[in-house]
C-alpha positions as CSV (number, residue, x, y, z in Angstrom):
1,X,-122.2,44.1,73.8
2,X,-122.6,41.2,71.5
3,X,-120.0,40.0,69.4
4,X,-120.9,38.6,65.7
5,X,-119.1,35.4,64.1
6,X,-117.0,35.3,61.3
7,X,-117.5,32.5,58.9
8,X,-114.3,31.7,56.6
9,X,-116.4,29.8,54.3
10,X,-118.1,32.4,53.4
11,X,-115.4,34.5,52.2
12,X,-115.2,35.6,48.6
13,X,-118.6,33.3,47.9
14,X,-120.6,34.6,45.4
15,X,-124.0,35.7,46.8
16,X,-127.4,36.9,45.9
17,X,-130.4,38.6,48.1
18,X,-133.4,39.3,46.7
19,X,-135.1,42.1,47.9
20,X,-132.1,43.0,49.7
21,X,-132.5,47.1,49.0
22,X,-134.1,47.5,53.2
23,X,-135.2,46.2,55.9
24,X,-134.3,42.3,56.7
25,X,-132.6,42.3,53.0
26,X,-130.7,45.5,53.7
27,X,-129.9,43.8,57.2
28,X,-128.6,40.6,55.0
29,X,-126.6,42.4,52.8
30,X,-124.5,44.3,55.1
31,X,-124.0,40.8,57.3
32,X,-122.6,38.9,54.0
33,X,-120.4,42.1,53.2
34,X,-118.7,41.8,56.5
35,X,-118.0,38.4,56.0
36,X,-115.8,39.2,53.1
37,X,-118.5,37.9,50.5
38,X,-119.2,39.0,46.8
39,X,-122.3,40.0,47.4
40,X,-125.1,40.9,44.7
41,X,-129.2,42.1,45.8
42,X,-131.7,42.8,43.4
43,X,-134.4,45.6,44.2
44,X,-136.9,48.2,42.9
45,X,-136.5,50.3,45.2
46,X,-133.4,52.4,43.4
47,X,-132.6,55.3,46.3
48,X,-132.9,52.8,49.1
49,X,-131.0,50.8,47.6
50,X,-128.1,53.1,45.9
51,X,-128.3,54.2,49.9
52,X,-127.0,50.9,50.9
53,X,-124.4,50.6,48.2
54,X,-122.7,54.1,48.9
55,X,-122.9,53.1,52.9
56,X,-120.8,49.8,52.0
57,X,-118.8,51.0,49.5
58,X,-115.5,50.6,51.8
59,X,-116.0,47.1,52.1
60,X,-113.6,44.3,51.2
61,X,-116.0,43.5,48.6
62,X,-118.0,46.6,48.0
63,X,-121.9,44.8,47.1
64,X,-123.5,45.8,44.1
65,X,-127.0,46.7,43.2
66,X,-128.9,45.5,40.3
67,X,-132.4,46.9,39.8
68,X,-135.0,43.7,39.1
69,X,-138.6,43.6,38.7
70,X,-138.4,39.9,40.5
71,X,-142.3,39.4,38.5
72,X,-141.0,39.7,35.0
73,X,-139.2,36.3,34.6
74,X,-137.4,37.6,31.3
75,X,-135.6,40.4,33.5
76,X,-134.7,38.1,36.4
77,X,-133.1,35.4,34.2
78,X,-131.3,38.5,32.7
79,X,-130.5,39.9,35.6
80,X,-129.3,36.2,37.3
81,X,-127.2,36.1,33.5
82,X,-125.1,39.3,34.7
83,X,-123.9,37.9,37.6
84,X,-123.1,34.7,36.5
85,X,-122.6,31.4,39.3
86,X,-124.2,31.9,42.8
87,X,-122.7,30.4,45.6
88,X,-125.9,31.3,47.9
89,X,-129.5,32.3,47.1
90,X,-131.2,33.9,49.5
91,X,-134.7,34.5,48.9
92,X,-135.7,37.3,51.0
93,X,-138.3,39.7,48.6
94,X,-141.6,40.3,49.5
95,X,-144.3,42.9,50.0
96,X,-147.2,42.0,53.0
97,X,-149.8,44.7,51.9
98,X,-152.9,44.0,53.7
99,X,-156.2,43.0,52.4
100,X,-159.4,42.0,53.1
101,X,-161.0,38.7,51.6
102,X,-163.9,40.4,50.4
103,X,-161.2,42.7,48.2
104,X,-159.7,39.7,46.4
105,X,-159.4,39.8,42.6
106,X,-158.0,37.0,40.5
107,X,-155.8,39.7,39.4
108,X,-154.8,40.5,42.6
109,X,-154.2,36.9,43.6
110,X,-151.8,36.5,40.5
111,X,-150.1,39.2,41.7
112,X,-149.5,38.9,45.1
113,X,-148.1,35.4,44.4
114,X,-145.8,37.0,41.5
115,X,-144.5,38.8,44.3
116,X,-144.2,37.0,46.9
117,X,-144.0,32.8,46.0
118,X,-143.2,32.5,42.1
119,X,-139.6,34.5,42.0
120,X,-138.7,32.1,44.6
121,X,-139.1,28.9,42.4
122,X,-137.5,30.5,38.9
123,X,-134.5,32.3,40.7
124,X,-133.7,28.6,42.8
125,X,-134.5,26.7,39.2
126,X,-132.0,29.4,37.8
127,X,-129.0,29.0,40.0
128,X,-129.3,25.1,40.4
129,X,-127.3,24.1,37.4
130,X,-123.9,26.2,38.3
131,X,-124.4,25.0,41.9
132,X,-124.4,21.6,40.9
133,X,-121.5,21.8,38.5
134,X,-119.7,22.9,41.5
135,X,-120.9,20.3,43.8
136,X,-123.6,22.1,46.0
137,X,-124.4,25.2,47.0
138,X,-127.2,26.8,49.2
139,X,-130.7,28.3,48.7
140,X,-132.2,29.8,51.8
141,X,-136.0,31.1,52.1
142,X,-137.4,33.8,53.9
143,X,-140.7,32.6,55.0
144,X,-143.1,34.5,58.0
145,X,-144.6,33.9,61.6
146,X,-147.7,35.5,60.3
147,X,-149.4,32.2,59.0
148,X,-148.8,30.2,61.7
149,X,-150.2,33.1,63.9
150,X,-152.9,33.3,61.3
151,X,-153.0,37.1,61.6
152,X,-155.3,39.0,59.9
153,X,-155.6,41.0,56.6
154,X,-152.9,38.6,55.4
155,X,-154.8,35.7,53.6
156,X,-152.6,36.1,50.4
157,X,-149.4,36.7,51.9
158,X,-150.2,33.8,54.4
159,X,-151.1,31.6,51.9
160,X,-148.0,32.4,50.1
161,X,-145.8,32.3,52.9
162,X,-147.0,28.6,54.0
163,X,-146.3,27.5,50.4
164,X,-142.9,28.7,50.8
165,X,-142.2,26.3,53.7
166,X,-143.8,23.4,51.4
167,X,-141.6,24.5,48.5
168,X,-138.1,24.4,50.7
169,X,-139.0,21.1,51.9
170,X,-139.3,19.5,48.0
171,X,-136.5,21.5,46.7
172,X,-134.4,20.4,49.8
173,X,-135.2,16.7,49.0
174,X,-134.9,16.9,45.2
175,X,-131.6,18.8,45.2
176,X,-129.9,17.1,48.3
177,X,-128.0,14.8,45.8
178,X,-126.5,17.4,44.3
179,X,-124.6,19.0,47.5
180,X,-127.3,21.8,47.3
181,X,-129.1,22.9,51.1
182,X,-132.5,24.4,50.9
183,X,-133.6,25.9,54.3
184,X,-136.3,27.9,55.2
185,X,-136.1,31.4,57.9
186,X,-138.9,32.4,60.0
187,X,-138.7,35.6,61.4
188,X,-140.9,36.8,63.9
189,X,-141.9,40.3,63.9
190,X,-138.3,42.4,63.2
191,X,-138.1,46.2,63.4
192,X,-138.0,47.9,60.1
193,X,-139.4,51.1,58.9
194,X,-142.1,49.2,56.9
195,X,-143.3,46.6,60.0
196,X,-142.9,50.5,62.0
197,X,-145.9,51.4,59.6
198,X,-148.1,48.4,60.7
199,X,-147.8,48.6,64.4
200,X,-148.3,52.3,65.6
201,X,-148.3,53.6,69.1
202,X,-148.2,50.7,71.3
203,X,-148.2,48.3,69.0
204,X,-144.6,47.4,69.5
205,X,-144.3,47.1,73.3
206,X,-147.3,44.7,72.9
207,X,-145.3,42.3,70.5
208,X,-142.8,42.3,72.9
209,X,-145.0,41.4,76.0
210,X,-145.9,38.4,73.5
211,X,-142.2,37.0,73.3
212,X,-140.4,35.2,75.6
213,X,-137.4,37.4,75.2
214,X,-138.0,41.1,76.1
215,X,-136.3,42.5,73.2
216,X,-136.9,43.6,69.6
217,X,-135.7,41.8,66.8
218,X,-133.6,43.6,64.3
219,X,-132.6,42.9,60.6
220,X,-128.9,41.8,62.2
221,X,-130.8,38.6,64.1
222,X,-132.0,37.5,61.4
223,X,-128.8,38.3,59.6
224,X,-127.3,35.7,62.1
225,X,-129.3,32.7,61.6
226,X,-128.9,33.0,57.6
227,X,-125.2,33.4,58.3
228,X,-124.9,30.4,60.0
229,X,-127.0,27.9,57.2
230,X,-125.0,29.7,53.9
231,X,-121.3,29.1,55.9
232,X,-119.9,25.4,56.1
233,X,-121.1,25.3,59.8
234,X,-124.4,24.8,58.6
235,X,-123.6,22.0,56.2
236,X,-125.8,19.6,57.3
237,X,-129.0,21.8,57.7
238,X,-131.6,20.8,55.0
239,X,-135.4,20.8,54.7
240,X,-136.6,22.6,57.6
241,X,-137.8,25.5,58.8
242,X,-135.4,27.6,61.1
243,X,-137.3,30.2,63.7
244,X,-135.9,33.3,65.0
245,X,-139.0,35.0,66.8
246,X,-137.9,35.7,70.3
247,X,-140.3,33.2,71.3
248,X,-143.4,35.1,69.9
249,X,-145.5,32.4,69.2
């Protein structure tokens, strides 16, 4: 049986997950709320969510859910406004419908980088100024093995997930003066009930024969890695990616 660590430094931060209603954000969520951290996750999806909230509602800090359309900027800065200074930003949300590059509108392409690249840039632009008042803070991405796998049916959500990686890497460099840490997580392929949907019947013993490790990753590894960069041990981890794929590459 594994055992998890506790981070001190993360006690009683103030913390924000996007996205963090299921799956990897659900798996975030839970992982800051044992660490004795205010945590706060913004979602559309309300019963998933309210779910999650009733399920860690003993905790030292019981998180709370706020229901945000992350694509309508006037909500978000609203929504960031309630909560008030962030201590951690972690920009998990995303959707990876697949699509063909035949089906491509430039409707479609405006919103599938609503979705999954712009919220990123205006929730870290949002939560800059308190974190520099109090002398740094940290802004961790979610990014995605699936563009450097260059899987298929993904062109838009590769495209946005690569320009994630770019983004951490200016943000990191532009904001290191100001105490603040910009990292960037790439998760292989983790179990969830949506990545469940896109690999039927063998498709999951298959991505295991691909990693070097012979064992499923689960929202909790991930949980881990992010841990580690928001707590003081990770202090000096900037402007780079971080992998957590079990090797699957």
């Amino acid at each position: 049986m594994t055992k998890q660590a506790i981070y001190p430094s993360l006690t009683s931060k103030r913390v924000l997950v996007t996205g963090g209603g299921s799956g990897i954000g659900a798996g975030l969520v839970r992982a800051f709320a044992r660490q004795g951290a205010e945590v706060h996750y913004f979602d559309i999806a309300d019963e998933e969510s309210r779910a999650l909230q009733a399920t860690l509602k003993d905790s030292v800090v019981p998180p709370r859910f706020h229901h945000c359309d992350l694509t309508d900027l006037d909500a978000l800065k609203a929504a960031l406004g309630a909560i008030g200074p962030l201590d951690v930003l972690v920009n998990n949300a995303a959707n990876d419908d697949r699509h063909s590059l035949e089906a491509v509108t430039p409707a479609y392409w405006d919103e599938r980088m609503n979705v999954n690249l712009r919220h990123l840039l205006f929730c870290s632009q949002a939560v800059v100024p308190a974190m520099r008042s109090r002398g740094g803070g940290a802004i961790i991405n979610l990014g995605s093995i699936s563009w450097h796998l260059g899987m298929s049916n993904l062109v838009l959500y590769e495209t946005a997930k690569a320009g994630i990686e770019g983004m951490t890497r200016a943000l990191a460099r532009e904001l290191g003066v100001h105490g603040i840490r910009v990292c960037c997580v790439v998760p292989g392929n983790v179990r969830t009930p949506r990545q469940q949907k896109w690999y039927p019947g063998n498709g999951e013993t298959d991505i295991v024969a691909q990693q070097c490790l012979k064992e499923r990753l689960e929202p909790e590894h991930v949980a881990g890695l992010v841990l580690f960069l928001a707590s003081d041990d990770g202090r000096m981890c900037t402007g780079h990616e971080y992998w957590i794929d079990a090797g699957w590459r």
